[in-house]
N, C-alpha and C positions, 0 to 999 in steps of 0.2 A: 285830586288824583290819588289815586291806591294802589299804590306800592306793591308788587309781590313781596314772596317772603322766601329765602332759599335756605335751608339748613345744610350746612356742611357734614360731613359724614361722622367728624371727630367729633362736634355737638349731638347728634345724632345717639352716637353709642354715651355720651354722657348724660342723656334724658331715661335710655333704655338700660343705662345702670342704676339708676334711683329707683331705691326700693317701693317707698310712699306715692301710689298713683293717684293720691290728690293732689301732693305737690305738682308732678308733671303735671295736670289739668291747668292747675294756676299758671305757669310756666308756658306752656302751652294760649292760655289764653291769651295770657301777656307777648306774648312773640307776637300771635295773630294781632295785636293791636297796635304794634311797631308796621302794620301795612300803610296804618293812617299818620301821616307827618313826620317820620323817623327825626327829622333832622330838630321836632321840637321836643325832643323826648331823651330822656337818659342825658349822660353829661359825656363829652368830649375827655377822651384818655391822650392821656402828653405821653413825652420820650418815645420810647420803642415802639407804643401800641399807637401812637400817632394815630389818626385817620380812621380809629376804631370808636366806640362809645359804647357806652354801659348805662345799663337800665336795670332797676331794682324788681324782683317778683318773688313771690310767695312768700309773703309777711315781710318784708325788706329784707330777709335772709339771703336769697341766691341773686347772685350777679347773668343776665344775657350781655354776650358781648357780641356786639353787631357793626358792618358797616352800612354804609349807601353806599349804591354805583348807580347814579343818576343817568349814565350812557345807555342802560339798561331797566330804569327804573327797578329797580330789586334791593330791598332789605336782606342783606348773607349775615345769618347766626354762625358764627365763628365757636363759640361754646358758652356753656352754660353751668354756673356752679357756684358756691359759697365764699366771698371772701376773707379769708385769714392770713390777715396781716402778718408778714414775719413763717408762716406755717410754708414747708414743700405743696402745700396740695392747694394754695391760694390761688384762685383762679385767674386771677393777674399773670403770676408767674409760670403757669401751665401754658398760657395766651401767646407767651413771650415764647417758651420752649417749645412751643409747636410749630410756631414759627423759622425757630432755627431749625428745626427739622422739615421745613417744610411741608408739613402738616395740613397748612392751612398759611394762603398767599399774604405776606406780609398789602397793608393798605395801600393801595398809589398815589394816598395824599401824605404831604411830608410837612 
């Protein structure tokens, strides 16, 4: 079964701020390929991001952070970006801060 794919609008403007549109391609490809099996792909995010998972793309550099909503069959890309550990602009921690802002609906798996 094959999954949609929904990008969220805050992912969205983070693919349409990346300068390099080959990365976006890769990125892009890679999203499309989260349609097939999500749930065997990327690794399961603990604490805050609970219920979220992360998938490696273009050259293991950029982090997609996605859920499933099985109720709906659909992959939702929540954002997309580089992890730096310890840095403000780590993508983990933008994940989390968008969240508090509602940005982007905290997961309903806990």
């Amino acid at each position: 079964m094959r999954y949609g794919i929904e990008i969220t609008p805050a992912a969205l403007e983070m693919l349409k701020g990346m300068k390099d549109r080959r990365i976006v391609r890769q990125i892009v490809q890679r999203i499309d390929r989260l349609g097939d099996d999500p749930e065997k792909q990327g690794k399961p995010l603990l604490g805050e991001l609970s219920g979220y998972r992360s998938v490696r793309a273009a050259g293991q550099q950029y982090h997609v952070i996605y859920r499933i909503q099985d109720t709906s069959i659909i992959v939702v890309i929540a954002a997309v970006g580089i992890r730096k550990q310890g840095d403000k602009k780590d993508i983990y921690k933008l994940v989390r801060k968008m969240i508090q802002l509602n940005l982007i609906e905290p997961s309903s798996e806990t």
